[in-house]
KEKOLLUM-750290 format. One record per residue (C-alpha): z, x, y; residue in one letter. Coordinates in steps of 0.1 Angstrom, whole numbers, plus 5000, padded with zeros to 4 digits. Layout:
KEKOLLUM-750290
ZXYA...
end
This chain:
KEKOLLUM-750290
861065134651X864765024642X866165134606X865664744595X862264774605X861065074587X863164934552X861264614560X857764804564X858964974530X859664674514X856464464529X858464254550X858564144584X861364164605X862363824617X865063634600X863463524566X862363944559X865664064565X867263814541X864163914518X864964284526X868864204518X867664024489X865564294478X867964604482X870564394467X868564354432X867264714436X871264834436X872264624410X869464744386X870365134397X873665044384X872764914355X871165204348X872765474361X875665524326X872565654313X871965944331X875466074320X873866204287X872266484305X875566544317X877366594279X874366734266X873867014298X877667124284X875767274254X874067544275X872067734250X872967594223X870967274233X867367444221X868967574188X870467254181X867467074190X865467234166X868067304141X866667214105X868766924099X867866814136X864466764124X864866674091X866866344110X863766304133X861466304107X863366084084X863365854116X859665854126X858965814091X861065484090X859365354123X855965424111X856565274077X858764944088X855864844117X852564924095X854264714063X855164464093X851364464106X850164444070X852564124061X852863994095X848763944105X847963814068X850563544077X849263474112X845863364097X846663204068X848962974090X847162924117X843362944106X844062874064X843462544050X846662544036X848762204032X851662134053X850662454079X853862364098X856462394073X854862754064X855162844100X858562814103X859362954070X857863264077X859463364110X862563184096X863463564088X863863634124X867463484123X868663694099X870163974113X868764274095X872464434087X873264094066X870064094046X871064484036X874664404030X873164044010X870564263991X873264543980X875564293970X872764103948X870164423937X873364723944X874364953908X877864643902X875664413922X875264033909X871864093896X873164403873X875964153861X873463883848X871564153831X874264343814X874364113785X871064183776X871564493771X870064603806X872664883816X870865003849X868264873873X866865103898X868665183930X868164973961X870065183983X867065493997X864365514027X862365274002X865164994002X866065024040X862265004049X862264734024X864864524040X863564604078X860264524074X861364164055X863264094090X861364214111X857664154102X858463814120X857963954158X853564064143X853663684127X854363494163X852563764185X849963744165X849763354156X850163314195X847063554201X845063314168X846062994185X844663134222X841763234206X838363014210X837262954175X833362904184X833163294193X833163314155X830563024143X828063224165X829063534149X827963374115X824863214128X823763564137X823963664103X827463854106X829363834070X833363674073X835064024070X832364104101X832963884121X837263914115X836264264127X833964234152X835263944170X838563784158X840064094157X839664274192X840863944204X844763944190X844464274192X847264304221X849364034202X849664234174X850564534197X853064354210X854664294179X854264644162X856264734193X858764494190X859464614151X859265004161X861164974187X864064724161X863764994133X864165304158X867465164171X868764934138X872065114132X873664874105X870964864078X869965204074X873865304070X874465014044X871165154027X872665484032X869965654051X870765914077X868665834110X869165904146X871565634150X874065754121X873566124130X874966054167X877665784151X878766064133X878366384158X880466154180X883266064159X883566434144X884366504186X880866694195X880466454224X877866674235X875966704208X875766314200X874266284237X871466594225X870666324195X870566044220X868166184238X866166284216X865965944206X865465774240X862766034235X861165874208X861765534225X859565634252X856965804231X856665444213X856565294250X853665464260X851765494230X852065074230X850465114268X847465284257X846765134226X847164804245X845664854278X842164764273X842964414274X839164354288X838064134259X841363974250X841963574261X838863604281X837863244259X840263034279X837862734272X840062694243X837462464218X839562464188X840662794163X838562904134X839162764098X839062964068X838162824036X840662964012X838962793983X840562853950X843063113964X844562763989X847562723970X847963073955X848163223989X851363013995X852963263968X853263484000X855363294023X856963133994X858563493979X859163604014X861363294021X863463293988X864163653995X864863694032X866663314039X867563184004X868863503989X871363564016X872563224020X873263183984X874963523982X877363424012X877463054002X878863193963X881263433979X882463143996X883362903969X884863163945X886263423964X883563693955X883464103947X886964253961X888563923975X892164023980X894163733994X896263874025X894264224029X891364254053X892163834056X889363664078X891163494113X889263284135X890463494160X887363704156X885363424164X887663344194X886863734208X883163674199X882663384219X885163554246X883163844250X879563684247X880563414275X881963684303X878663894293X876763524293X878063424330X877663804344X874163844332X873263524354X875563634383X873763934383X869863834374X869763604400X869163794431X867163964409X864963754392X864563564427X863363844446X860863914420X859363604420X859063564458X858763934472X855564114465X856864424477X857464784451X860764774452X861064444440X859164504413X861064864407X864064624404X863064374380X861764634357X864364854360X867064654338X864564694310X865565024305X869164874290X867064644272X864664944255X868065194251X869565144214X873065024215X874365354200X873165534229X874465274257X877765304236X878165664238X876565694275X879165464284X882065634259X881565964282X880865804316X884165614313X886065894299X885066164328X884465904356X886865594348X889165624322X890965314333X888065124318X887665324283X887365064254X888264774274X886764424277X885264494310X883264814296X882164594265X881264324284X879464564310X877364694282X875764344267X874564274303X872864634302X871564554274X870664184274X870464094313X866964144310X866263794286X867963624319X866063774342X862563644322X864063314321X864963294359X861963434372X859663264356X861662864364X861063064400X857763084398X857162744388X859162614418X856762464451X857562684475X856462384506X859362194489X861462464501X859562524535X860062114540X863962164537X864062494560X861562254587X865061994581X866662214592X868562334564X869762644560X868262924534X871362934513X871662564520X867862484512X868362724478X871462524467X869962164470X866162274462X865962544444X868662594423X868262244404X864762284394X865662674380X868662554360X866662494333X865962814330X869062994342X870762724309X867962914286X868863274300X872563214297X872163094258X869963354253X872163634262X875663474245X873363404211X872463754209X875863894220X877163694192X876163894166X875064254185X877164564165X876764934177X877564894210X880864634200X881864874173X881965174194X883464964226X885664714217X889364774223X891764884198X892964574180X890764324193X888064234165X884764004164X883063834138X880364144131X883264414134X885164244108X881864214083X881264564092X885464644081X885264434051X881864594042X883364944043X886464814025X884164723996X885964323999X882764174004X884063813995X885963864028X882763854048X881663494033X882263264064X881363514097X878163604078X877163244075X878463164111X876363474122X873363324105X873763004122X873863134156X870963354148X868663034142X870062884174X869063194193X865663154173X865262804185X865762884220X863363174220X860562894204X861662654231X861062924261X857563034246X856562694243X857962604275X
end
């Protein structure tokens, strides 16, 4: 047997022509996704230079006293999400409110706020000189109590991030076959009894879903808890890194990959008896609840969380704007649109490399049924699972001990938001793949047309759809991403979020006016396209 031929038998291809482009194919994706990957493995490297001193450090007191303080926020951010974020679901989807729709989008309306502008917008307006402590001053009101604390940073997290338990959820509810409940309740089984007995085990994995989506935000969030001035993982190794213990910042950042993975595969189990979920795909309308007197005030819930999480910020950013706001110093810290120039530099190169690089990818997971392939197309979702403070400093010591031609330069930036956001492209991709006819294909290679030649003309215009939808995806959320662009962008060469995060240390937080509000903007575009795809 020939070397092609055992890598095809590996693969579960043949070894005419088609397998060994699929086994090309194949190997191809599997080597870009080990590169992707492989910066990573570069903390055991820092962290092995410890030697010892890894265990001690590891279980120093202030070690755990981070971890804890880190779990703690996890646990407390995702079960206040589950609590706001289910409540939400069925009061929008199955509640007898009026005008269901606008609800719906008000509550995940949150989701395109990024979490570090709601903190920075609540400090300014509920902060010790904040507006709020200005408008009560002459009432005699000297002091309000402090927003800054583990209770205002779970506060603020859980108001932007609750959104991911609202649409898993509400997805789940609108799957879900109503009638399963009306026999419930003609077998004599009481409302909260059937919710529990039926409704429940049903959007069970939605709700998993997104409790794993918030744990995994909160776990990695590096901008709000530092505004709120809580010490996590993700301050702890910004710190040990800039204080020049290298190897010490890569202990923390295992640790917390550790964490990471813990979350990971606690989310598998809870999640994989999926037995009884979506079996009812005879889909015969969802269940109504009869809110009776509490129909309109239920609508104080969504109502609150709207003024605080979108109208609250926008007016804070839209006052700034028209008088100048707290610390506006004409010609210090000055905002240039040349930070919104480098932003949409940057998120473009990572935009058009993402698709470069998720298309052989993407492709050969939605043709090839073989273990590699699949080994490829989930490897990039490692990136996409890492916190940006640990891709940062991964890729910090990589380029310093392998490549220190590349160390802060665009390339290494822009290398960074594909680890970390490729994977959005390769969802996109593969699934306009899948939807493509494969005999439309076969009818242009029985044409005679080549394989390249019969992707260019037949496949590739049915998937641009979705390769339009991966490329937005990935230069939305580049747009306003900030660990990884604070610790990798070059010396000099400022973005929008870099410059809020300057002007925020500064204390000129009028400066920070019109890139908030542009970030804001591109956050609800990114939303929108994220609807678009999962109603696609």
């Amino acid at each position: 047997m020939s070397a092609r031929e055992r890598i095809a038998s590996a693969v579960g291809r043949r070894g005419d022509g088609d397998g060994a482009v699929d086994v090309g194919l194949t190997l191809l994706a599997a080597a870009i996704a080990a590169a992707l990957v492989l910066p990573l493995t570069w903390l055991f490297v820092d962290a092995a230079a410890l030697g010892d001193r890894a265990f001690e450090l590891a279980v120093a007191p202030r070690t755990l006293e981070v971890l804890v303080r880190s779990v703690a926020l996890v646990a407390v951010v995702t079960g206040a999400s589950v609590l706001l974020g289910v409540p939400l679901a069925l009061l929008t989807v199955q509640g007898d409110i009026p005008f269901p729709r606008f609800w719906t989008i008000l509550a995940a309306l949150p989701l395109a706020v990024p979490s570090y502008l709601g903190a920075f917008a609540f400090v300014s307006a509920f902060g010790p000189q904040g507006e709020l402590a200005d408008l009560l001053a002459p009432l005699g009101i000297e002091s309000i109590p402090s927003i800054y604390g583990f209770a205002g940073a779970a506060f603020v997290l859980t108001l932007y991030t609750y959104p991911y338990v609202f649409l898993t959820t509400r997805a789940s509810l609108l799957s879900f076959d109503g009638s399963l409940v009306e026999a419930a309740r003609t077998l004599n089984a009481g409302r909260w009894e059937a919710f529990r007995r039926v409704t429940l085990p049903q959007i069970l994995p939605g709700i998993t879903a997104g409790a794993l989506l918030v744990a995994l935000y909160a776990l990695a969030d590096f901008g709000t808890p530092n505004i709120m001035r809580v010490e996590v993982f993700t301050q702890a190794i910004y710190a040990r890194f800039h204080a020049h213990a290298r190897d010490y910042a890569a202990l923390l950042s295992l640790q917390l990959l550790t964490v990471t993975a813990v979350i990971l595969a606690l989310e598998s189990r809870i999640g994989v008896d999926e037995s009884g979920a979506y079996e009812s795909s005879g889909h015969r309308g969802t269940a109504e609840l009869d809110l009776g007197a509490w129909r309109y005030p239920a609508l104080l819930l969504p109502a609150a969380i709207g003024l605080l999480a979108i109208v609250l910020p926008i007016a804070i950013f839209g006052m700034w704007l028209s008088t100048g706001g707290p610390g506006y110093q004409v010609g210090r810290l000055s905002f240039d649109w040349e930070y919104g120039f480098n932003s949409a530099y940057v998120a473009v190169l990572a935009a058009a490399v993402s698709i470069l690089v998720a298309l052989p990818i993407a492709i050969s997971a939605a043709t090839s049924d073989s273990r590699l392939a699949a080994l490829a197309d989930r490897a990039p979702y490692v990136g996409y699972a890492t916190p940006g403070i640990v891709l940062a400093i991964a890729l910090l010591s990589f380029s310093l001990d392998v490549l220190p031609s590349v160390y802060k330069t665009v390339p290494l930036l822009v290398f960074a938001y594909v680890v970390r956001f490729m994977p959005q492209a390769i969802g996109s991709i593969r699934t306009s793949t899948l939807q493509v006819d494969r005999q439309l294909v076969e009818a242009a290679r029985t044409l005679g047309r080549s394989r390249l030649n019969a992707f260019r003309t037949v496949t590739l215009p049915l998937i641009l759809p979705g390769v339009a939808a991966g490329a937005a995806l990935v230069f939305l959320t580049t747009m306003k991403e900030l660990p990884a662009t604070l610790m990798l962008r070059p010396l000099g060469f400022d973005t929008l979020v870099t410059y809020i995060w300057r002007v925020e240390e500064a204390g000129l937080y009028g400066q920070a006016a019109v890139p908030a509000l542009v970030l804001i903007g591109i956050s609800g575009l990114s939303m929108a396209v994220m609807l678009a795809q999962e109603g696609r």
